[in-house]
N, C-alpha and C positions, 0 to 999 in steps of 0.2 A: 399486606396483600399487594403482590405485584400489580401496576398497572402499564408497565409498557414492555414491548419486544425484549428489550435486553434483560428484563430482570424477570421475563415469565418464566413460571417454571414449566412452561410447556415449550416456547420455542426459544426458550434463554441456551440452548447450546448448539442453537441450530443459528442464530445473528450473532451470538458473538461467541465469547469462549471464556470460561470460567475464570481461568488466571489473571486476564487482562478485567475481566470485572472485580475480582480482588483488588489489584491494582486501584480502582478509580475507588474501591468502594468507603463507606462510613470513616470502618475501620481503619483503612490505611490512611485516609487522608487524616483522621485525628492523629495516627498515631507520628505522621508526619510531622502533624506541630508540635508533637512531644520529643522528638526528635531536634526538633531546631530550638524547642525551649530549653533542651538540657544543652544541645555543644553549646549554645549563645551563656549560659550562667556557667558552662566549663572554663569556656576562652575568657571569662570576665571575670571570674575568681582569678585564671592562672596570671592576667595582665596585671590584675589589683583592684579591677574597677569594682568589683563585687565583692566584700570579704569571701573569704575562699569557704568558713561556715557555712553560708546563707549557700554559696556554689554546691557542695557539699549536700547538703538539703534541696535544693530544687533537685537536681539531677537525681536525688535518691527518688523522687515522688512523681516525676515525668516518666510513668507507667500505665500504658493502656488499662491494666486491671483497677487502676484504680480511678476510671472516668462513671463519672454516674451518669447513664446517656439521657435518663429521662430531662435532669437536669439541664443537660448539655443541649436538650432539643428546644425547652424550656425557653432558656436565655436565649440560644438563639434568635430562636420566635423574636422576644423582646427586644432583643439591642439590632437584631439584624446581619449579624456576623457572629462566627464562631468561635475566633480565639479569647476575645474576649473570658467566656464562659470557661473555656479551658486552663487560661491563667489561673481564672477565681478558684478554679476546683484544686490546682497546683499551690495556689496560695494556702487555700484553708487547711491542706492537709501536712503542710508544714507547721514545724514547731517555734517558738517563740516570737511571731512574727518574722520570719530571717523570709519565709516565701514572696514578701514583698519586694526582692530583688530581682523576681523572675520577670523576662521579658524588657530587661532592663534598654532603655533608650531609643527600644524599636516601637515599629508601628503595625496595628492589622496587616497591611499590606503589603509588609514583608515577611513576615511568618504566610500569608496564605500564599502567596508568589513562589515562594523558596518550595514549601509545599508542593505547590502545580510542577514547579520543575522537578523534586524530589520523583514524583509521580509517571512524569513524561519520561527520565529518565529508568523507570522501571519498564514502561511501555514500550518505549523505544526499544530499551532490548529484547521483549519478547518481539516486536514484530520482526526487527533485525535475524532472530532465528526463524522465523516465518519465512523472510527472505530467503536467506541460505537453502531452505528444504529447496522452497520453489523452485528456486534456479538451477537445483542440483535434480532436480524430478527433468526439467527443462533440457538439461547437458545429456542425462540419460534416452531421453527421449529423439534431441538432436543426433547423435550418436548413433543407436540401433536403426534409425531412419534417413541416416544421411542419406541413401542412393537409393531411396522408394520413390518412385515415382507421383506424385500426385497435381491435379491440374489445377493453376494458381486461377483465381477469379479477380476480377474485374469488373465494378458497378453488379456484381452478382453473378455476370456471364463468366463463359469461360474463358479464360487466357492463354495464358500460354503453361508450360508443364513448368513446375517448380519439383523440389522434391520437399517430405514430408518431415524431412528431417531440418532440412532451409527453414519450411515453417516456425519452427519451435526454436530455432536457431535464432531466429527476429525477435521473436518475444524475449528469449535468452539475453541479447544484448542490452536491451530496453531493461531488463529485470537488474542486471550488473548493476547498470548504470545507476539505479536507484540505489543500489548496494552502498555505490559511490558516495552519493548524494547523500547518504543519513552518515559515512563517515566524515562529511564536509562541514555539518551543519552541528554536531554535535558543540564541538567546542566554542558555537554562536550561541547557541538555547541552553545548554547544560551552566546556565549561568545564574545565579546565586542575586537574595535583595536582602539589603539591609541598609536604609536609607533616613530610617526616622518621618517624621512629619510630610515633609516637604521636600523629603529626598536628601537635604545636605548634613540629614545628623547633626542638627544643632542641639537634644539632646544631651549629647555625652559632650562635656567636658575635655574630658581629654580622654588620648588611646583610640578615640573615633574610627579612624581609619586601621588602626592595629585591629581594632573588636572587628571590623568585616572582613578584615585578611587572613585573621585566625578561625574563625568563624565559615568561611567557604572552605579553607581546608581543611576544617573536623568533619563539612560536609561529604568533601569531596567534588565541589562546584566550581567553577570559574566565576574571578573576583570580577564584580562589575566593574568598568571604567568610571561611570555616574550614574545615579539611579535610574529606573527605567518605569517607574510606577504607570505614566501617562503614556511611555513609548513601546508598542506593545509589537514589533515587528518578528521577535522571536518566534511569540508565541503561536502568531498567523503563518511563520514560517513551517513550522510544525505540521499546523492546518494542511498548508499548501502542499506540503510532500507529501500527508497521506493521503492527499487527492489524487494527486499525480498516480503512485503508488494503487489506487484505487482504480481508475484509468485503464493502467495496465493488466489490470486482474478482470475488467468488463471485457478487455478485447479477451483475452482467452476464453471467457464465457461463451460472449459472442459466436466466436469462431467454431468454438464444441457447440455449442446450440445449430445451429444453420450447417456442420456436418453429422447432426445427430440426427435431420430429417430425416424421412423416412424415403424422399425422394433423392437423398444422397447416400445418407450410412455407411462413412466413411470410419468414424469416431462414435466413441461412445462413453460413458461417465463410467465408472467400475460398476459392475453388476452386482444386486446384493436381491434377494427374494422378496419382492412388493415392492422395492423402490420404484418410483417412477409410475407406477399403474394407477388406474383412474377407476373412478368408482362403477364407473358404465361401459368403458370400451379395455377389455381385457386384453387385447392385444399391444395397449402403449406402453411405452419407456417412455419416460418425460425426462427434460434436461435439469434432475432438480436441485441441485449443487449450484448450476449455472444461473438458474433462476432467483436465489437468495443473494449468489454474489452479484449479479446486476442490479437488486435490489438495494441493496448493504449500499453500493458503490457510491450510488443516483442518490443516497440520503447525505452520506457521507459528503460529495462533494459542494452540498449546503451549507453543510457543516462548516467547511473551509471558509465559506463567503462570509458566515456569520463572524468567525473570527476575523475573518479582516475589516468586516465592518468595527467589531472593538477597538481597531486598532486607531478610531475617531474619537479619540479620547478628550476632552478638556481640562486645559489649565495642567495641574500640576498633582490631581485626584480628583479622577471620572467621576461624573454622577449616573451612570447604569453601563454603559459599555465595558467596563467591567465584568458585571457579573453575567455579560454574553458569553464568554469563556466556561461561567462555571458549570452554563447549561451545554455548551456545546465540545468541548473539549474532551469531557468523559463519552461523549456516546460518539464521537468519530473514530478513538480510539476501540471503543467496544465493536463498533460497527464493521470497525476495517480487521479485528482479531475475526471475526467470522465470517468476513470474504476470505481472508486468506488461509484461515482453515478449511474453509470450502475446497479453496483453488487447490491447498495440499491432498485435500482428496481425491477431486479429478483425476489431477497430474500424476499423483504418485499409481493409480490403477485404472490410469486411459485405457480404453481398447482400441485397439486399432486395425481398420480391414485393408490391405494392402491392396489386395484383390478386387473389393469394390473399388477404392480408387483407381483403378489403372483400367476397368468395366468404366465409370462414370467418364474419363478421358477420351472411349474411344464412343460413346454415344453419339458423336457431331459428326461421323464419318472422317475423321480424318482435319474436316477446318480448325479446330485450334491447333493445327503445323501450318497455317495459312504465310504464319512471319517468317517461321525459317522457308518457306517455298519461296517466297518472297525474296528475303534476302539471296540466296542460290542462284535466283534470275537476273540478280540486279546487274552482277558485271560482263552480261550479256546481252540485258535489253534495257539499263538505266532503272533505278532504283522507282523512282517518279512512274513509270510508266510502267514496270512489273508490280506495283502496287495496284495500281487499276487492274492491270491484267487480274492479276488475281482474286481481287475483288468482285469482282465480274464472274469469273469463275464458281467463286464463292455459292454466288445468286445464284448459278444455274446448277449446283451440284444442291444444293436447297431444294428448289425448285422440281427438281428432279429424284430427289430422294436417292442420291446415289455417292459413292464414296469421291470423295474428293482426287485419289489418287486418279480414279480410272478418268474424270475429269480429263486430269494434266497429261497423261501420258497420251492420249488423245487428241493434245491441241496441236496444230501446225509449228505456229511458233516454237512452242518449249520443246518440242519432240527435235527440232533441228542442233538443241542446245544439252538437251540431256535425255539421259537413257531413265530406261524401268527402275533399274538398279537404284540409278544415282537419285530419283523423285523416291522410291522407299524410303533410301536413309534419310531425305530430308521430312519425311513423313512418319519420322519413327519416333516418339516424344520422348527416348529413353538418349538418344545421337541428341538431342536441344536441352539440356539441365544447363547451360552456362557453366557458371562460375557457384553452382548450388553446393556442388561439396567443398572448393575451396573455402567460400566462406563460411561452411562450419566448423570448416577445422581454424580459421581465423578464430571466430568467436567461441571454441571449444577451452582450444590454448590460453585465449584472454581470461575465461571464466577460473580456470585449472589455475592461472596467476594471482587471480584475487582473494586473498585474506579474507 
């Protein structure tokens, strides 16, 4: 019986997402050790260290069907770790005693290590395509909105006009970059243990260092330089990007939330029949895609802290910081596979009202062009002092309840300096976008380059 979020079967596909619970789950992680138990008796028949028989036979019998789990749950219980129980079951089911080669020279904590990475490396690349949608729902969205006009905010107030395509352009760049960052770090983390006791493989005899050179490459892992049992910076690294990663998935929430009010209704989550509606006011749409990933995120980013606190290891083989990882490592992953299957659902079927946008802009009468009237005045009457001016202005077109324009074109001073005309187009927030499409098309181009 499930007892928490990710594994309910009620909102287990709504926090996280099936595949990445695969990933973490029972099954994979045993089958992971079955997996390191057969290359390690491969690589150790084909050097010598194992007669190649006994190789021969372990590797026939490092077969998930052939795990007894009650058994496996059993010992566990008892001894406290798992591989242990999983060797016994690989032993006993070999013939002649030859199964007592298996696991030969290593220690717990390089079978469950090797594991975790086997794992993170399965994780990593679903979220890595997680990525991709994102950023590519992101370029689409930048794109058909590069030149819509919408009004950028400030402490919540209004700003100045951005366009709405700018918006998702921001996010676009920051999403890359993470792109970046998981192809930076792979070849830090994707990295392989097999260490023995105390890390130095004392062990093996000889072929030591041959048995974990051949042994990462049957994996397909990067060879440690020295073991890492007690130094666990990988693993919190991991942590830390899908926080970050995490981060960036709350500000899009965010952002859909706060223009999915009712008093903006700019945006909106894709519409599906009773999404969103509430049991007593039939008129809501609730942000609820957005609401799970702020949720997801805000757990997740504990998640991270928990693993760096592992990373407070003693000596040479932790006594609990350890097995901080074991509880927090699968659910930051799970956590983070259902923000960003959320976010892909947003993203990939936004709504978007151009037309309220460009309504909510001219609500102020006119004062969010306060900057460009501003600037317009400055090399007429000093920058310092058209800022007052207009500020002033400001107050009394407030105050008065009336458009800002009719304000300016009315004052002695500015009327000496400029006409009707020329205070429109500074008043007009489609003439003040900057440099809003150039940089999408900067960060269009860059995304279009990234692999």
């Amino acid at each position: 019986m499930a007892a928490t979020i990710i594994d309910s079967r009620i909102f287990g596909d709504i926090f996280s997402d099936s595949r990445m619970r695969h990933v973490w789950s029972d099954e994979n992680r045993t089958a992971k050790y079955l997996d390191i138990e057969r290359a390690l008796a491969k690589v150790q028949g084909q050097l010598g260290i194992i007669p190649q028989e006994a190789a021969d036979e372990i590797v026939q019998h490092c077969e998930l069907s052939m795990i007894d789990w009650d058994q496996l749950k059993a010992k566990t219980e008892q001894i406290g770790y798992p591989i242990i129980a999983v060797v016994n079951q690989i032993n006993a089911n070999c013939r002649d005693r030859l199964g007592e080669y298996c696991h030969w020279g290593a220690t717990t904590q390089d079978i469950t290590d090797t594991a975790a990475v086997l794992q993170m490396r399965e994780g990593l690349a679903l979220v890595e395509q997680d990525l991709k949608d994102i950023s590519d729902a992101l370029a689409v969205l930048a794109q058909k909105y590069r030149d819509t006009p919408v009004i950028g905010r400030s402490n919540l107030q209004q700003a100045t006009p951005i366009t709405f395509g700018y918006k998702m352009a921001s996010i676009l760049a920051g999403m890359d970059r993470h792109r970046e960052r998981l192809q930076q770090l792979k070849p830090r983390v994707l990295m392989g243990e097999f260490g023995g006791a105390s890390g130095t493989l004392s062990s093996l005899e000889n072929g030591a260092m041959e048995t974990q050179a051949a042994l990462m490459e049957e994996l397909g892992l990067a060879q440690p330089l020295i073991s890492w049992h007690t130094v666990r910076d990988t693993i919190a690294e991991v942590g830390a990007f899908l926080g970050l990663v995490g981060g960036s998935l709350g500000k899009i929430a965010m952002d859909v939330k706060l223009m999915m009010q009712t008093e903006v209704g700019e945006v909106f989550e894709p519409y599906a029949p009773g999404r969103g509606s509430s049991s007593t006011m039939p008129q809501k749409r609730n942000p609820i895609s957005c609401l799970y990933i702020h949720a997801n995120i805000s757990v997740a980013r504990q998640h991270a802290a928990a693993l760096m606190d592992a990373m407070v290891a003693d000596h040479e083989r932790s006594t609990g910081p350890w097995e901080i990882e074991w509880v927090s490592l699968p659910e930051i992953f799970c956590l983070m596979s259902g923000a960003l299957k959320q976010t892909k659902f947003v993203l990939q079927g936004l709504e978007v009202d151009a037309t309220r946008m460009r309504a909510n802009m001219d609500i102020t009468n006119g004062l969010v062009m306060s900057e460009a009237v501003m600037m317009g005045l400055g090399p007429y009457l000093g920058r310092e002092y058209a800022h007052d001016l207009v500020y002033d202005l400001c107050r009394q077109a407030l105050a008065e309840n009336r458009p800002l324009i009719d304000i300016l074109v009315a004052h002695p001073e500015i009327k000496q300096h400029l006409t009707r005309p020329q205070l429109e187009s500074l008043c007009d927030p489609v003439n003040h976008l900057g440099q809003a499409g150039v940089m999408v098309d900067r960060v269009l181009a860059a995304h279009a380059a990234l692999v």
